[in-house]
C-alpha positions as CSV (number, residue, x, y, z in Angstrom):
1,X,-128.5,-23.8,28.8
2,X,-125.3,-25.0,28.7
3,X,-123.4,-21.4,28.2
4,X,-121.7,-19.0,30.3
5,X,-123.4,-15.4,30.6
6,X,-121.2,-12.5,30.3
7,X,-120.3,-10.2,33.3
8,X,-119.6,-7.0,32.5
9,X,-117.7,-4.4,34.5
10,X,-116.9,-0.7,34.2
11,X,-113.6,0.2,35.7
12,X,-113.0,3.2,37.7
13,X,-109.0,4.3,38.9
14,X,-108.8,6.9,41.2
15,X,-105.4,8.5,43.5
16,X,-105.9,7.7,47.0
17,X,-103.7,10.1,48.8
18,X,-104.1,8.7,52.3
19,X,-101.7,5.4,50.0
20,X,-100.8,7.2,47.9
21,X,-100.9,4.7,44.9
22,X,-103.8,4.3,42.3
23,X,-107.2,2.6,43.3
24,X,-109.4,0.2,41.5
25,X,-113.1,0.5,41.6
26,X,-115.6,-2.3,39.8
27,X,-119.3,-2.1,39.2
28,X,-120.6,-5.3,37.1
29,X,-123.4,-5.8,35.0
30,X,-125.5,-8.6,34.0
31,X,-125.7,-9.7,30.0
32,X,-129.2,-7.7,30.6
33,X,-127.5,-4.7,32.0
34,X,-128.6,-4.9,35.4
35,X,-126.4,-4.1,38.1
36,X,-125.1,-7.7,40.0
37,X,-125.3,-8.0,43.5
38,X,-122.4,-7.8,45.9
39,X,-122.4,-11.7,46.2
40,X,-122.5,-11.8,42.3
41,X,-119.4,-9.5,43.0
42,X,-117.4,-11.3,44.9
43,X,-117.9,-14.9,43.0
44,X,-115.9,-12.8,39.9
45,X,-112.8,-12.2,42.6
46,X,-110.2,-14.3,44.0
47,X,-111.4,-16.2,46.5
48,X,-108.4,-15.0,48.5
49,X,-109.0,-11.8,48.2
50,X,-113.1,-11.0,47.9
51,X,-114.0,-9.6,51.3
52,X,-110.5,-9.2,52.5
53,X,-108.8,-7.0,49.9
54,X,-112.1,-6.4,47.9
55,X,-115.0,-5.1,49.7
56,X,-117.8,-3.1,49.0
57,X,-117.4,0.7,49.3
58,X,-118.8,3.9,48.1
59,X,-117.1,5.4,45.2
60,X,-115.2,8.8,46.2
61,X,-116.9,10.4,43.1
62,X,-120.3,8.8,41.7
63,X,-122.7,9.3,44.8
64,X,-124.9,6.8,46.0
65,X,-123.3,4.3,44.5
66,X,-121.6,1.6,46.4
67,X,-118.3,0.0,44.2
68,X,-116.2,-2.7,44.5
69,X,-113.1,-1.6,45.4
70,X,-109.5,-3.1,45.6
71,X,-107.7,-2.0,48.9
72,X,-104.6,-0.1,48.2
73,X,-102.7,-0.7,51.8
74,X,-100.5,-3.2,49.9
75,X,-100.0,-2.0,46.6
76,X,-97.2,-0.5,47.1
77,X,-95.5,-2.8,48.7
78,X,-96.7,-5.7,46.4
79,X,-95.7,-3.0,43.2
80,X,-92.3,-2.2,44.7
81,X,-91.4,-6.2,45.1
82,X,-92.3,-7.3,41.7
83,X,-90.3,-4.1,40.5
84,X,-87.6,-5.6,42.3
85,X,-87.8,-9.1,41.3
86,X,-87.8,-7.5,37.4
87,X,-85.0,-6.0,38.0
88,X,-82.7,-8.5,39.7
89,X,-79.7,-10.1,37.8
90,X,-79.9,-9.0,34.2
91,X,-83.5,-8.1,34.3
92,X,-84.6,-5.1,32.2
93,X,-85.4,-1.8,34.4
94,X,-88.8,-0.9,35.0
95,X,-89.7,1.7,32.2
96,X,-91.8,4.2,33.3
97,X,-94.3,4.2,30.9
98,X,-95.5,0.7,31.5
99,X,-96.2,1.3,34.8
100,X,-100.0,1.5,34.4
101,X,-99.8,-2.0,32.8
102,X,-97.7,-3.6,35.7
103,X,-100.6,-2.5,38.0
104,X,-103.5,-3.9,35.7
105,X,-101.4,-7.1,35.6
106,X,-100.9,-7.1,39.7
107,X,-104.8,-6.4,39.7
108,X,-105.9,-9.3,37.6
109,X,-104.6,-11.3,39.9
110,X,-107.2,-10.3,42.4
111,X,-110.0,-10.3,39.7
112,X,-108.6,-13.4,37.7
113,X,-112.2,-13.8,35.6
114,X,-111.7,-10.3,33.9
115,X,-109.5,-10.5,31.0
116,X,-107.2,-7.7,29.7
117,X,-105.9,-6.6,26.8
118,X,-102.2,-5.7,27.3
119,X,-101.3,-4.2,23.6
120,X,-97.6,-4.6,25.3
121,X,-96.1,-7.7,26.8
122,X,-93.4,-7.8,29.3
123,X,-92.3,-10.3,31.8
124,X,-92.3,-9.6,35.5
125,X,-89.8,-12.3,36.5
126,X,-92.4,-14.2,38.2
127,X,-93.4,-18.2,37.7
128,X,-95.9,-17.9,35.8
């Protein structure tokens, strides 16, 4: 005793068109590879956000299977003001290509406990 057991999660993004903006979908694992439970879920997510912006849904393409999934009726507005605070004053432009990573950075602060590695830094222009 004493230790912290590992979570694992696999990490699904799909399109939603209804948003149109990407969609995160989680389903965790135990150290012994069994699936965690929806409360076991939620204890890895902001406490702000599990079972407001993160609920339990099925997945659009692995049937049966019912996912953790980030709501994506605020994305874009959430995406489109960080953009804008980058970009204010002398801040650098948004570069295209980086704009996968500026949504995994907006996501981890839903899922703070799940750690990612950005190969590329860049600042959004937020406290930090």
């Amino acid at each position: 005793e004493g230790f912290v057991r590992t979570r694992s999660y696999n990490l699904s993004i799909t399109y939603d068109k209804y948003y149109q903006v990407p969609r995160c979908w989680l389903f965790g694992y135990d150290e012994d590879a069994k699936p965690l439970t929806h409360q076991q879920v939620f204890e890895d997510m902001s406490q702000d956000h599990a079972k407001k912006t993160v609920t339990i849904d099925p997945h659009p393409h692995i049937a049966g299977v019912a996912h953790a999934s980030i709501h994506p009726c605020k994305h874009s507005a959430t995406l489109k003001k960080i953009i804008d605070q980058m970009e204010s004053g002398d801040g650098p432009q948004m570069r295209p290509d980086l704009s996968v990573l500026l949504f995994l950075k907006f996501i981890s602060s839903i899922i703070p406990t799940i750690e990612y590695d950005f190969t590329v830094n860049f600042d959004t222009g937020g406290a930090n």
